[in-house]
Biopython code that builds the backbone (N, CA, C, O; Angstrom):
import numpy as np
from Bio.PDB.StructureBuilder import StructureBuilder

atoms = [
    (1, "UNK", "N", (0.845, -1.174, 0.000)),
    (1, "UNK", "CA", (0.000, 0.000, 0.000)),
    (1, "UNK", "C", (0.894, 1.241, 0.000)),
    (1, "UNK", "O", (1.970, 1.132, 0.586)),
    (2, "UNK", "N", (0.667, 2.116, -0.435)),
    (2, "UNK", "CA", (1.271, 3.434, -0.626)),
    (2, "UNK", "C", (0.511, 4.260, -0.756)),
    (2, "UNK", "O", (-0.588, 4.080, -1.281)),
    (3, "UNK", "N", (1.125, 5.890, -0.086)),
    (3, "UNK", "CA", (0.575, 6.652, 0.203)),
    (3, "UNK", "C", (0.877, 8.023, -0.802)),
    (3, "UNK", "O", (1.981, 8.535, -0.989)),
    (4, "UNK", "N", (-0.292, 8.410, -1.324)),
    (4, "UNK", "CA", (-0.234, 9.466, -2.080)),
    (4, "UNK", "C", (-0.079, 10.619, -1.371)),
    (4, "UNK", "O", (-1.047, 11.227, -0.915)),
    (5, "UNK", "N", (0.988, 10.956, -1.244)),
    (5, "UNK", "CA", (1.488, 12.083, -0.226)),
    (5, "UNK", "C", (1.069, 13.562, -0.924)),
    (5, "UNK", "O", (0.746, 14.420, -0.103)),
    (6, "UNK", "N", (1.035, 13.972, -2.394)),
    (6, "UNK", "CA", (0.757, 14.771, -3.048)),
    (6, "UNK", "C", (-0.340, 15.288, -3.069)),
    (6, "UNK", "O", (-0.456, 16.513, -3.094)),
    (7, "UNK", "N", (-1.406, 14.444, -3.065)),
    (7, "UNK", "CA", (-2.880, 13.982, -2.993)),
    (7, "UNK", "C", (-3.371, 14.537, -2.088)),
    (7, "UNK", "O", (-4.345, 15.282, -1.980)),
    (8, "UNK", "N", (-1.919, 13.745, -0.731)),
    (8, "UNK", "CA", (-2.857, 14.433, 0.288)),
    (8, "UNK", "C", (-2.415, 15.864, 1.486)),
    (8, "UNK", "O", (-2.721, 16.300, 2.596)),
    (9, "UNK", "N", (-1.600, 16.112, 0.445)),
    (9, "UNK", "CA", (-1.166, 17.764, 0.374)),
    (9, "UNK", "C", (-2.012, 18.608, -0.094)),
    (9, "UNK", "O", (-2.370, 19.568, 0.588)),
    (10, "UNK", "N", (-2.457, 18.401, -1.287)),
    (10, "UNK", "CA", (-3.597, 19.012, -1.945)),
    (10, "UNK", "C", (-4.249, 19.195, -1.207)),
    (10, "UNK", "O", (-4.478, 20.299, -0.713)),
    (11, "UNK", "N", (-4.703, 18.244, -0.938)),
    (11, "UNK", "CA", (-6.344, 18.444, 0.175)),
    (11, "UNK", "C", (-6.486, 19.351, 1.195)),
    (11, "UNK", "O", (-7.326, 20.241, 1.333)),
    (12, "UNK", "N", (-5.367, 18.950, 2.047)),
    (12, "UNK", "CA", (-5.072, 19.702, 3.018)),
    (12, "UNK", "C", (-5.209, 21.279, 3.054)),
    (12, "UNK", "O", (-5.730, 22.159, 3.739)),
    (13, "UNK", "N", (-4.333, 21.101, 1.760)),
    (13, "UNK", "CA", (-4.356, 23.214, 1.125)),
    (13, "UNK", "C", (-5.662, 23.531, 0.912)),
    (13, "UNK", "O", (-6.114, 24.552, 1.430)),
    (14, "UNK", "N", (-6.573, 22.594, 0.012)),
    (14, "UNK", "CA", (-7.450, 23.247, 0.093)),
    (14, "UNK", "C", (-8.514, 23.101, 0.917)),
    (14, "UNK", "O", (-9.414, 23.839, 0.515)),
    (15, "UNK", "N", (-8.863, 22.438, 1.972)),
    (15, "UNK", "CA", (-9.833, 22.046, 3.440)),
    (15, "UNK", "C", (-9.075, 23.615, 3.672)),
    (15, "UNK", "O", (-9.810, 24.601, 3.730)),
    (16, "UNK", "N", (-8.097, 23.717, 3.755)),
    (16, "UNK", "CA", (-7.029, 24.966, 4.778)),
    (16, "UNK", "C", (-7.990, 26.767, 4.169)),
    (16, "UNK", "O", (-8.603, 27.712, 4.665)),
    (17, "UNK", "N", (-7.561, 26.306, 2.955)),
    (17, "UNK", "CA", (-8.195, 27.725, 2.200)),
    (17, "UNK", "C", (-9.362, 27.915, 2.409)),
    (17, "UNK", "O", (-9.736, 29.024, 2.789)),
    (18, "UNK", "N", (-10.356, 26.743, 2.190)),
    (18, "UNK", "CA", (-11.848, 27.080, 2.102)),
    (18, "UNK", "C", (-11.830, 27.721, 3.931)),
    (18, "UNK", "O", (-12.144, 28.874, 4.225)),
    (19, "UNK", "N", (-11.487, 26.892, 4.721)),
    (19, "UNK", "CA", (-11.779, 27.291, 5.879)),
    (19, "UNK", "C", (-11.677, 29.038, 5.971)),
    (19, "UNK", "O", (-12.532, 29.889, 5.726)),
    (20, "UNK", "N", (-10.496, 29.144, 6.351)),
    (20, "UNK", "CA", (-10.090, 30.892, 6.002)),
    (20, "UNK", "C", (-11.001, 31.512, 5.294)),
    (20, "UNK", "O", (-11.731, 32.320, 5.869)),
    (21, "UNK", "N", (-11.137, 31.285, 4.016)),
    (21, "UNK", "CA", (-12.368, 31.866, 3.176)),
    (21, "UNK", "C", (-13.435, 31.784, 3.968)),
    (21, "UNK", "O", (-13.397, 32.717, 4.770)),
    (22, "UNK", "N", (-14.162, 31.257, 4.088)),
    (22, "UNK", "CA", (-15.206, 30.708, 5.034)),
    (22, "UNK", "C", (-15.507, 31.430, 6.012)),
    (22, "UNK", "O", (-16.529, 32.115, 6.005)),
    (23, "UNK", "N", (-14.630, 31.396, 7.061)),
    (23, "UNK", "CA", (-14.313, 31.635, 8.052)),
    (23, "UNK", "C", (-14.341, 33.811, 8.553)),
    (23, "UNK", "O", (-14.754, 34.433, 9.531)),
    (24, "UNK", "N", (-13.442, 34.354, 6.810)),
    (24, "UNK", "CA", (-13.314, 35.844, 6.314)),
    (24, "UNK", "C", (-14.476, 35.973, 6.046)),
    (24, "UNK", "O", (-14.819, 37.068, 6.491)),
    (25, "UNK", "N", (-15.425, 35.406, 5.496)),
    (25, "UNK", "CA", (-16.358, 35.952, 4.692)),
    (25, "UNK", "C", (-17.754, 35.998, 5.685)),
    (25, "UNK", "O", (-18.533, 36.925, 5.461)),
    (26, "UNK", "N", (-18.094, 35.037, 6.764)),
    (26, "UNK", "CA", (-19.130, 34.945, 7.787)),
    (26, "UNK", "C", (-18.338, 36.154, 8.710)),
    (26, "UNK", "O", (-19.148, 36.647, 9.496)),
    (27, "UNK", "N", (-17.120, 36.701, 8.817)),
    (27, "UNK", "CA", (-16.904, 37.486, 9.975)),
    (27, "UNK", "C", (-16.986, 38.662, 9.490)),
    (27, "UNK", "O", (-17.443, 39.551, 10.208)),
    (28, "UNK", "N", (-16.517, 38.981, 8.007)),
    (28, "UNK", "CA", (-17.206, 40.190, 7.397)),
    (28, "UNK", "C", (-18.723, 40.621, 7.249)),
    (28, "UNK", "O", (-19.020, 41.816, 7.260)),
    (29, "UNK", "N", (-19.893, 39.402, 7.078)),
    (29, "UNK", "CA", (-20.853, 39.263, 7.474)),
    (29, "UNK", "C", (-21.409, 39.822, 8.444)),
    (29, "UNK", "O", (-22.155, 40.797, 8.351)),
    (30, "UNK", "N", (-20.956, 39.003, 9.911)),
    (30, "UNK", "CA", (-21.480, 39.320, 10.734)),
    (30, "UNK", "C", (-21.141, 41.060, 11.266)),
    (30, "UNK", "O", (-21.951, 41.828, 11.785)),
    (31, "UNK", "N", (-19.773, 41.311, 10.952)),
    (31, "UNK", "CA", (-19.203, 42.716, 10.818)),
    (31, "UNK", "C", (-20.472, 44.147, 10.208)),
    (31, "UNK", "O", (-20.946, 45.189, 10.660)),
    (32, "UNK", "N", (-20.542, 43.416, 9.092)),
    (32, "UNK", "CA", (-21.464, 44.622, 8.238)),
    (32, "UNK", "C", (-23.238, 44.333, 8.744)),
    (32, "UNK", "O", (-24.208, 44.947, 8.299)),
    (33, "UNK", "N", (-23.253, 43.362, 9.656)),
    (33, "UNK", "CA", (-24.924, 43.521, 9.851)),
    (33, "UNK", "C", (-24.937, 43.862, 11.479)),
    (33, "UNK", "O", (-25.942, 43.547, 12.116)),
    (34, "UNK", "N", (-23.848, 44.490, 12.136)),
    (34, "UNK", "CA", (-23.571, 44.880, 12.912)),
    (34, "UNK", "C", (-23.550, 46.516, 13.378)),
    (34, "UNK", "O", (-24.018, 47.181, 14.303)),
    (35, "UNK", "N", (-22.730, 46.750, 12.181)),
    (35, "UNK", "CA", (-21.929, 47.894, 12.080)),
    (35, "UNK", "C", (-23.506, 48.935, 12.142)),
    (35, "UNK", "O", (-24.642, 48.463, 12.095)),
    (36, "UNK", "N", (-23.191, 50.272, 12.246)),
    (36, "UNK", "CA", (-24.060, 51.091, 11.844)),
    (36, "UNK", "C", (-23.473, 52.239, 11.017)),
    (36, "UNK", "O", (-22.270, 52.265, 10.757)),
    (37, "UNK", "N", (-24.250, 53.107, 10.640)),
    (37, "UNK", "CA", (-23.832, 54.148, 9.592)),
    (37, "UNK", "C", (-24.573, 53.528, 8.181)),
    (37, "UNK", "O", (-25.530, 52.799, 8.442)),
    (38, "UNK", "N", (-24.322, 53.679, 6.933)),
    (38, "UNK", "CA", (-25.158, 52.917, 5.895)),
    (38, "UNK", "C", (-25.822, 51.948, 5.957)),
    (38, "UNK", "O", (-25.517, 51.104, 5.115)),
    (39, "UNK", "N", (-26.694, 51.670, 6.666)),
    (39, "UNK", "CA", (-27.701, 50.953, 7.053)),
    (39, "UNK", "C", (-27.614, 49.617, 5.710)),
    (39, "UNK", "O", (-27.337, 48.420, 5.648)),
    (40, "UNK", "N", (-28.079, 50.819, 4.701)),
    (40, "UNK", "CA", (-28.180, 49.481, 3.217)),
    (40, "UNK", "C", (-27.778, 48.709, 2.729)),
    (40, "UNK", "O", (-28.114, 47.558, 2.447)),
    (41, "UNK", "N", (-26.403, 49.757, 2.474)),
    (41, "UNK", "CA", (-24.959, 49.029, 1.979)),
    (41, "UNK", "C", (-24.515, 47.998, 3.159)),
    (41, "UNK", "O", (-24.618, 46.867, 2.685)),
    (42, "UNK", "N", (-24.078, 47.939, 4.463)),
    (42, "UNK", "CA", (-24.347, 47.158, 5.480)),
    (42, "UNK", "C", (-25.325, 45.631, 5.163)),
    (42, "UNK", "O", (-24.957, 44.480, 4.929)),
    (43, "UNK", "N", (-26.005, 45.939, 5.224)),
    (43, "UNK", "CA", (-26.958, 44.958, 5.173)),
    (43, "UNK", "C", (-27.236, 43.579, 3.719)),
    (43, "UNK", "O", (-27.534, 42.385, 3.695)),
    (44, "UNK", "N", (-26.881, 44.781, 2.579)),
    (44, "UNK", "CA", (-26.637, 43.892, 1.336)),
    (44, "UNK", "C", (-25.367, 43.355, 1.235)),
    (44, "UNK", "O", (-25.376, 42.269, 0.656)),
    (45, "UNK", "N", (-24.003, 43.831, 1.688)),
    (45, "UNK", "CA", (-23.158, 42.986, 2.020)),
    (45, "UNK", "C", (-23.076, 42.058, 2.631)),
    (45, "UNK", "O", (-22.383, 41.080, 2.347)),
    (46, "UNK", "N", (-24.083, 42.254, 4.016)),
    (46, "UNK", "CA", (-23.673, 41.142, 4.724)),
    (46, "UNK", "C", (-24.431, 39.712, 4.383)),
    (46, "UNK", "O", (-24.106, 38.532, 4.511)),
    (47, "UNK", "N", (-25.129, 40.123, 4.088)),
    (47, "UNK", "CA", (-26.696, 39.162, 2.774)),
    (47, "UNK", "C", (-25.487, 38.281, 1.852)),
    (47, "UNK", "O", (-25.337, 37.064, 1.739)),
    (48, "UNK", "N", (-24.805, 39.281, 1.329)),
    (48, "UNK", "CA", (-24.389, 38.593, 0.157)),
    (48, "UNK", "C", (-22.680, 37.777, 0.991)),
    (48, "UNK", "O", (-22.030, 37.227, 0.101)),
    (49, "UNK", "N", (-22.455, 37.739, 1.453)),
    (49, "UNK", "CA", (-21.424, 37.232, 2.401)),
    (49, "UNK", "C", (-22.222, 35.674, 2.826)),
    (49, "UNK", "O", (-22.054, 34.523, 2.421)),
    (50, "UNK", "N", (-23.212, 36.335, 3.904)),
    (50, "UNK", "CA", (-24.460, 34.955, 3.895)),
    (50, "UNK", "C", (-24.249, 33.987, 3.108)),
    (50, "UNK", "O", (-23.859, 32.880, 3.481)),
    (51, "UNK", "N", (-24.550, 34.399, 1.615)),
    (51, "UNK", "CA", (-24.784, 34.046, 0.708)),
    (51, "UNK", "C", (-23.938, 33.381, 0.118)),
    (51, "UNK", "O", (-24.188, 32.329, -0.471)),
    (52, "UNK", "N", (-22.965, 33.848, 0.191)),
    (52, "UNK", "CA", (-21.243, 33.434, -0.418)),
    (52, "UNK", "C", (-21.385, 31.823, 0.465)),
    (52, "UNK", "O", (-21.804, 30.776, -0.028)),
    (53, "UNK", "N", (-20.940, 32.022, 1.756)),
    (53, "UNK", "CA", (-20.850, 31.048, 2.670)),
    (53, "UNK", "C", (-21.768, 30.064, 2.530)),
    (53, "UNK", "O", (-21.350, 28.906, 2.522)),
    (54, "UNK", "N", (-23.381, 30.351, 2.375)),
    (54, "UNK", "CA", (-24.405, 29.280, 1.823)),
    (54, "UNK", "C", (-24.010, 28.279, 0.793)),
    (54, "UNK", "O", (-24.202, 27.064, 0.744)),
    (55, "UNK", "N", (-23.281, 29.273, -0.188)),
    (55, "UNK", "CA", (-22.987, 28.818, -1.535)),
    (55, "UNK", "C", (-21.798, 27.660, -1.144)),
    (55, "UNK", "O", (-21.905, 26.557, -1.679)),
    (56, "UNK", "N", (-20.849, 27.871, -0.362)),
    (56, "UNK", "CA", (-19.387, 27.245, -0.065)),
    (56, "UNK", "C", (-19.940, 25.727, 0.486)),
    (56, "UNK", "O", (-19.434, 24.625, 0.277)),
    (57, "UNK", "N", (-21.068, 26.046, 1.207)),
    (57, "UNK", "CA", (-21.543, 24.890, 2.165)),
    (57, "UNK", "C", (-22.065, 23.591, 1.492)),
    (57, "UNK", "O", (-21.975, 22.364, 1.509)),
    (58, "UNK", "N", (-22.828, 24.923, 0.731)),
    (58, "UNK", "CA", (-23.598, 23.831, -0.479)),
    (58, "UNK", "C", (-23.005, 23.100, -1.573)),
    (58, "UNK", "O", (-23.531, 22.119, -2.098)),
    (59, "UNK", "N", (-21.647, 23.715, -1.979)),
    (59, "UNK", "CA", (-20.899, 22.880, -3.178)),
    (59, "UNK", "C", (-19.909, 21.570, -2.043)),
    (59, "UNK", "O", (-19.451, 20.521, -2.496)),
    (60, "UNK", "N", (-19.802, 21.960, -0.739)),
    (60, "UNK", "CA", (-19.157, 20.996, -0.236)),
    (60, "UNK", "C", (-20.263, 19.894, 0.208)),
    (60, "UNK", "O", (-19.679, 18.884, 0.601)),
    (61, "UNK", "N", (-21.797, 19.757, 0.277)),
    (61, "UNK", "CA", (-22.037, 18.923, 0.504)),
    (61, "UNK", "C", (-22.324, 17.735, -1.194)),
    (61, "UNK", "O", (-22.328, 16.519, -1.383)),
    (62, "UNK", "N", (-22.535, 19.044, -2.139)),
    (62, "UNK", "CA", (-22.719, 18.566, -3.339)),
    (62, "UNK", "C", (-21.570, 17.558, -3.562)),
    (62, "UNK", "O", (-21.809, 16.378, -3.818)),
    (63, "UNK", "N", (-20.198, 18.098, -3.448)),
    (63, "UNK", "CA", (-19.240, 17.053, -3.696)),
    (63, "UNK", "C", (-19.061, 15.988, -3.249)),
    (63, "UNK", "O", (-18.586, 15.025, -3.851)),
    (64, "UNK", "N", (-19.397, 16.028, -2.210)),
    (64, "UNK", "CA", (-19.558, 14.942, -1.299)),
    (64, "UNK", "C", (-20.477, 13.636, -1.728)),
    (64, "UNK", "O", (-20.355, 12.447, -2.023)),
    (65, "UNK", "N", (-21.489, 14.674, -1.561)),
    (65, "UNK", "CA", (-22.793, 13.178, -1.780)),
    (65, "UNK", "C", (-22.708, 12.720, -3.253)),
    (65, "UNK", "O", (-22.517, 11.519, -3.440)),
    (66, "UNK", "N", (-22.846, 13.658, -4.477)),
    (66, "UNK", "CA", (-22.790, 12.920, -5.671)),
    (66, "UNK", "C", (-21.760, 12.607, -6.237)),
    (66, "UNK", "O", (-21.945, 12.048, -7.318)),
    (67, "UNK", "N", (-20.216, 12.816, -5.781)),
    (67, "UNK", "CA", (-19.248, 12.422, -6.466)),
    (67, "UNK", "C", (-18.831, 11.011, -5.595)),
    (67, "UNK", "O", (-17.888, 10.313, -5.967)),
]
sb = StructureBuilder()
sb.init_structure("model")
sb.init_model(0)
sb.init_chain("A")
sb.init_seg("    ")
for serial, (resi, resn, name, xyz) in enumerate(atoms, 1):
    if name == "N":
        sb.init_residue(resn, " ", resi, " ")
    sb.init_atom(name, np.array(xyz, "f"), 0.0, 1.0, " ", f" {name:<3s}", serial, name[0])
structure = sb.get_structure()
C-alpha cells in the first residue's frame, strides 16, 4: 500500500483555504450587519457574504454526496 502524499497535500491546502475563506467571509458578514452608519450598503453585504458562505456549504455537501 502506498501513500499518495501529493494527494494528500492538496487536500489539506485546500480544506485549509476554504476554511479561512469561510471563516473571512461569515466574519465580514457578521461585521457589516452589525456595524451602523449605511444601514443598506451594510446589510446587502452582509446578505451577500451569507450568501457566499451558503454557496461554499452547499458545493461541499454537493461534492460529497454525488461524487
Amino acid at each position: 500500500m502506498t501513500i499518495n502524499w501529493s494527494g494528500l497535500g492538496e487536500v489539506l491546502l485546500v480544506a485549509i483555504v476554504a476554511s479561512v475563506l469561510f471563516v473571512g467571509l461569515f466574519s465580514v458578514g457578521i461585521g457589516s450587519w452589525t456595524r451602523r452608519g449605511e444601514a443598506a450598503l451594510n446589510n446587502v453585504l452582509a446578505i451577500v457574504c451569507f450568501v457566499l458562505c451558503a454557496a461554499i456549504v452547499g458545493y461541499g455537501i454537493f461534492a460529497i454526496a454525488v461524487r
